[in-house]
TINUVO-622320 format. One record per residue (C-alpha): x, y, z. Coordinates in pm, whole numbers, padded with zeros to 5 digits, always signed. Last residue first. Layout:
<rs>
XYZ...
</rs>
This chain:
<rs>
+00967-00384+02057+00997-00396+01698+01168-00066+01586+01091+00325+01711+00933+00628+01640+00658+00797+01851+00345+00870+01617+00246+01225+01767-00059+01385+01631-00352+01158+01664-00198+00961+01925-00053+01238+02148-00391+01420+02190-00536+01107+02282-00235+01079+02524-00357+01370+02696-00053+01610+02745-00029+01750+03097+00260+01947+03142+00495+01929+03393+00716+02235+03310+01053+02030+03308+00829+01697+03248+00685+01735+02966+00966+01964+02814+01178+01610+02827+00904+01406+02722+00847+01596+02358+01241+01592+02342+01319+01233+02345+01199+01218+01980+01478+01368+01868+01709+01097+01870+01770+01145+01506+01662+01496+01424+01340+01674+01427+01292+01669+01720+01600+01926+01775+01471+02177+01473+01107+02192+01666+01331+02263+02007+01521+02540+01814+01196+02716+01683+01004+02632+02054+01340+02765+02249+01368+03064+02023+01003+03219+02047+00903+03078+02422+01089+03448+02561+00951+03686+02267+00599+03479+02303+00625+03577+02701+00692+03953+02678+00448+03983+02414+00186+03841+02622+00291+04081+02950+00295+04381+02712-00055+04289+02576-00203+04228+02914-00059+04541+03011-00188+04781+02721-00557+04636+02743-00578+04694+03137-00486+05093+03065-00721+05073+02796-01003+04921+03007-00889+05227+03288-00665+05110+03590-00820+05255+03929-00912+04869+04008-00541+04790+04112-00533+04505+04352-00809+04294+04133-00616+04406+03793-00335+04271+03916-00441+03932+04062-00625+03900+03745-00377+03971+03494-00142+03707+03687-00346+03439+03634-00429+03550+03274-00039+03517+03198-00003+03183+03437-00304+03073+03167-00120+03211+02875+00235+03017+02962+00042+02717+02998-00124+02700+02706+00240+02830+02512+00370+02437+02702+00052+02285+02574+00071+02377+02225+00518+02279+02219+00376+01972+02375+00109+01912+02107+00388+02000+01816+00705+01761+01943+00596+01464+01778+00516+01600+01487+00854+01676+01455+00964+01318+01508+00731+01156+01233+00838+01474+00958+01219+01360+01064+01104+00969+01010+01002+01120+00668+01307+01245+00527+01496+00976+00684+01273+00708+00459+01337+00934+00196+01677+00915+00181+01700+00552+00231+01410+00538+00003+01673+00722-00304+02023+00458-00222+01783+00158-00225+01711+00321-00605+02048+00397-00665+02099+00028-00535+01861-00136-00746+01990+00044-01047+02335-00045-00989+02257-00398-00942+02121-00440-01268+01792-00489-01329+01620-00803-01288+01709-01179-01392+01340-01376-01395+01154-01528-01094+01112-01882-01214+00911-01958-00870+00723-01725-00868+00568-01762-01199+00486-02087-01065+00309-01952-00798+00117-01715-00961+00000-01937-01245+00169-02057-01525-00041-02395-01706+00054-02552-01964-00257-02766-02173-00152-03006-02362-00205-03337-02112-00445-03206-01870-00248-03159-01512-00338-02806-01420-00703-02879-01490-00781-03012-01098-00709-02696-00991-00917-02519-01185-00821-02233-01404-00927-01916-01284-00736-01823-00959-00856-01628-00698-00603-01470-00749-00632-01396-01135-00275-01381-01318-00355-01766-01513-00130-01790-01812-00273-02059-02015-00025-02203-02283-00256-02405-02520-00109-02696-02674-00397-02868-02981-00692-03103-02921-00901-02914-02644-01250-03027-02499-01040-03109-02138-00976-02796-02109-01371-02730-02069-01420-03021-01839-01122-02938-01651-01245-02562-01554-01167-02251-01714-01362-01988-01530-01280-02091-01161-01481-01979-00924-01496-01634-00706-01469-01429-01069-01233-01100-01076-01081-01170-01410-00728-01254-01520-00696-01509-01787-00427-01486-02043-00439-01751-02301-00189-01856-02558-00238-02042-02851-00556-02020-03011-00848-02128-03189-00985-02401-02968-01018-02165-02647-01214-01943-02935-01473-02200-02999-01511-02306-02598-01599-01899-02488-01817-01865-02731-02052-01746-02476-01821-01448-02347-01865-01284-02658-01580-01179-02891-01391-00861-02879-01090-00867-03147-00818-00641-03074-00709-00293-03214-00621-00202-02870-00811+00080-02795-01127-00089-03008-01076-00414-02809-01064-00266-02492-01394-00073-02589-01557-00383-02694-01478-00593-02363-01609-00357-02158-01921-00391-02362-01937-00728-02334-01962-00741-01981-01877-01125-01901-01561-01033-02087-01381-01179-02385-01054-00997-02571-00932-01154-02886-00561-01076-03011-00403-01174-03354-00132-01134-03197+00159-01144-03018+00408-00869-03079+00558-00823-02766+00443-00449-02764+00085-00627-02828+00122-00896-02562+00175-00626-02294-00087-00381-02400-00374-00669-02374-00235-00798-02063-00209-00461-01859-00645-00435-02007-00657-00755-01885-00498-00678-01539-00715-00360-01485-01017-00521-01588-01140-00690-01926-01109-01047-01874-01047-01326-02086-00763-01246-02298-00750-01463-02571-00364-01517-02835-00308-01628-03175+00101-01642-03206+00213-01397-03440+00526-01324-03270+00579-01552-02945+00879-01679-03037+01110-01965-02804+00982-02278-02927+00623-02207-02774+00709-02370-02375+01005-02092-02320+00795-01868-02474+00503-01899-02229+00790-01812-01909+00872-01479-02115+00513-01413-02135+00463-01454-01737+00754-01203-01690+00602-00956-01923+00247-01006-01754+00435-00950-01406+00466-00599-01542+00730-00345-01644+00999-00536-01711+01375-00532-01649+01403-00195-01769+01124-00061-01494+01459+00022-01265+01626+00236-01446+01696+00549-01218+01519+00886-01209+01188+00897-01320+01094+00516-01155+01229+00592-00819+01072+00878-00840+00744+00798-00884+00758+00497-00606+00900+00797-00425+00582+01031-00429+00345+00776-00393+00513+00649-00045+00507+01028+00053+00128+01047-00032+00086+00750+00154+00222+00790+00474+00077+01175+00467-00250+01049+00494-00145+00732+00681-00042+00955+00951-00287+01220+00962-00575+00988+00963-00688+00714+00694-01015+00541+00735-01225+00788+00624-01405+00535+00389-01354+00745+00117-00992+00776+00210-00909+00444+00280-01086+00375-00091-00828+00649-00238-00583+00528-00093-00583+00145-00167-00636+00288-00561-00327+00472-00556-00142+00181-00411-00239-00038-00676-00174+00212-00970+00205+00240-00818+00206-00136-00783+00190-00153-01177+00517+00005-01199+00702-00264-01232+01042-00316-01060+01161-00618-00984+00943-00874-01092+00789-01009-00795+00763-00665-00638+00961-00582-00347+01165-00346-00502+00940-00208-00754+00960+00176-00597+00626+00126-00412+00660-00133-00222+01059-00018-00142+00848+00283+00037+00595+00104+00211+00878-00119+00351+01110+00164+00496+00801+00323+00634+00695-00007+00775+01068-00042+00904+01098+00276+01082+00806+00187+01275+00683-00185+01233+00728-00415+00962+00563-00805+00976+00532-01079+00721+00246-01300+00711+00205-01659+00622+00274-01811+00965+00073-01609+01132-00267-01746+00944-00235-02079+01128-00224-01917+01454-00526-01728+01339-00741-01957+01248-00835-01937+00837-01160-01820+00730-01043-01566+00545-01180-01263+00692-01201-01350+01024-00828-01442+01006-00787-01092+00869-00974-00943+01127-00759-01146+01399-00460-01108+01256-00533-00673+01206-00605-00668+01641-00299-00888+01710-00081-00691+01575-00235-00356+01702-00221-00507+02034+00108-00601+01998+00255-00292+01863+00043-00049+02069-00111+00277+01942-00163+00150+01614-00147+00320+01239-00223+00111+01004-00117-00044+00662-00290-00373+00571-00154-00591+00318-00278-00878+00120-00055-00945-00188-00008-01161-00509-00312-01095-00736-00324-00735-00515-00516-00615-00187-00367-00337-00053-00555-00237+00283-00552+00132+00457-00574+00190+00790-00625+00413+01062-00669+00403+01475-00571+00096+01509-00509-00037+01836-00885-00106+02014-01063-00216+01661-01335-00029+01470-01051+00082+01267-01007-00276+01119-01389-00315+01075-01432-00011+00888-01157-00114+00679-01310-00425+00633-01662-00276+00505-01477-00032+00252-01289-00336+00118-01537-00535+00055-01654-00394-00270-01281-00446-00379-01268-00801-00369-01060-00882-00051-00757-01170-00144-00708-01371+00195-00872-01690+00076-00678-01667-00268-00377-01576-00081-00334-01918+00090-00421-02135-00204-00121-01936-00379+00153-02027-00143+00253-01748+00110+00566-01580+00270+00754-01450-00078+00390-01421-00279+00295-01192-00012+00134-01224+00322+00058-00870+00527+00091-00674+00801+00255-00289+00815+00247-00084+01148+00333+00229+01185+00288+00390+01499+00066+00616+01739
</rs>
């Protein structure tokens, strides 16, 4: 088996196109089952974020498994596959593990980076894992890729830049409020993980007063209270749109919350910053005189200045590490089912030989028989001892990987390949 990483980001897709790929998260558990369901993958795990869709899987073919995850997504979305291939970006082997890793460090983020992927990641895990749809490999895929996102983050100073894309969309609202967001009025609608981001961001920034709004009102009431915020309900929705002057909208609804008709109502500039993919404003609202609009796409496009180049590259400098680190865990894995079948063998030409003894020798007491078969099994774990330690050590280096094959076929053993695919991922590039 092998890595393989698929997905469409805010570098290789336009908004409309992630908005059909996005996967609410009681879906998720259903599509995983699908993916795994599927000839080539044998695990997976699927990130689904405001600006990526990305599965993570482990295949036992690069173009079957590549075809296998385009033609679930394309399911998914409605939209035909050979359209859909266009959008998405590709990593397999070496590079998937290189890519998960630089995911999770900020590096690939849209700002450069924030930590919020971390939480994302964490959460694509955990649902993998209660949908037992991670294996071996992804298990230990994504604990690693956990690991150096938090390291990346203790040790070098990459967050500086900012720590969200809410920080990035604030500093694009300023630019369109004279420059100072203090004191500005300000409604979150939505009380989720990006509201609750939203909420935290505009108070360090020193926007305020703050009013939260949620179809659950209670969610919205104990955001407010952690916040010191203002929870107002959902139905005065219109009144508080009036009142203010920036809005962040980021909620989890399938159809547009603030539509024309209800922008339309307004007399004074609002700044909307729209994070929710699907988005909530309404296409046809992005054009109301007053009324500014930053979406995902547009936030894109202005991508701010990030951290200086020395903290990107002691970051690049920490998943190159890792991403060795790991390749060696990949490659010594590799080795274990052969290293099992070749001590199989040895105890089976043991027991062989046991037999033939014991049948010309039938004077031999059961103690007697008891001291030879353990001299004879002694004799042969003394003799594999060395060779298995040192050829473990060999795998695990670069070009080790050729070692699994090469004991294969000096003792011709016969390793099934399902054996092979659960616990030896071969390593390797695109094919």
């Amino acid at each position: 088996m092998n890595l393989l990483s698929i997905g469409a980001s805010y570098r290789t897709a336009e908004l409309s196109v992630l908005e059909r790929l996005t996967i609410p998260e009681s879906s998720v558990p259903e599509l995983l089952q699908h993916l795994v369901a599927q000839p080539y993958v044998g695990e997976a795990v699927v990130v689904s974020t405001c600006n990526r869709v990305e599965v993570f899987a482990a295949v036992s073919g690069f173009h079957g498994g590549l075809g296998d995850i385009c033609n679930v997504l394309a399911e998914h979305s409605g939209i035909p596959a050979t359209e859909l291939a266009g959008h998405l970006y590709v990593h397999y082997g070496e590079a998937a593990v290189r890519h998960s890793f630089r995911l999770s460090s900020g590096l690939d983020s849209m700002v450069i980076g924030e930590a919020q992927i971390l939480g994302q990641l964490r959460d694509a895990y955990h649902q993998a894992t209660e949908a037992d749809s991670a294996g071996r490999l992804l298990h230990e895929l994504m604990q690693q890729t956990l690991r150096v996102g938090k390291r990346a983050h203790a040790e070098t100073g990459i967050d500086k830049a900012g720590q969200s894309v809410v920080t990035a969309a604030l500093d694009v609202a300023a630019e369109h409020l004279g420059g100072d967001l203090t004191g500005r009025p300000a409604l979150i609608i939505g009380a989720g993980a990006m509201g609750s981001l939203s909420v935290a961001t505009l108070t360090r920034n020193g926007v305020g007063p703050i009013r939260i709004t949620n179809r659950s009102q209670q969610r919205a009431d104990r955001l407010a209270e952690l916040y010191g915020a203002t929870s107002v309900p959902f139905e005065d929705l219109d009144r508080v749109l009036s009142e203010v002057d920036i809005v962040v909208s980021a909620t989890a609804s399938t159809e547009p919350v603030l539509t024309r008709d209800r922008l339309a109502k307004l007399t004074k500039k609002l700044v909307v910053l729209d994070l929710a993919v699907p988005r909530d404003v309404a296409p046809d609202a992005t054009d109301l005189p007053g009324v500014v609009v930053i979406d995902i796409d547009s936030l894109a496009k202005s991508r701010r200045t990030g951290p200086a180049a020395a903290e990107t590259a002691a970051v690049e400098q920490i998943v190159t590490g890792e991403v060795d680190s790991f390749l060696g865990w990949m490659r010594g894995a590799e080795i274990a089912p052969t290293v099992a079948a070749l001590r199989t063998r040895a105890e089976e030409v043991v027991s062989a030989e046991m037999r033939k003894l014991m049948s010309r020798r039938p004077e031999f007491t059961d103690e007697q028989r008891g001291d030879v078969s353990r001299t004879l099994h002694r004799v042969v774990q003394q003799l594999l001892h060395s060779p298995t330690v040192r050829v473990r050590q060999l795998a695990a280096e670069p070009g080790g990987d050729q070692y699994a094959a090469l004991l294969r076929e000096l003792f011709d053993l016969d390793v099934p390949l399902a054996t092979q695919a659960n616990a030896v991922p071969e390593i390797g590039g695109k094919p």
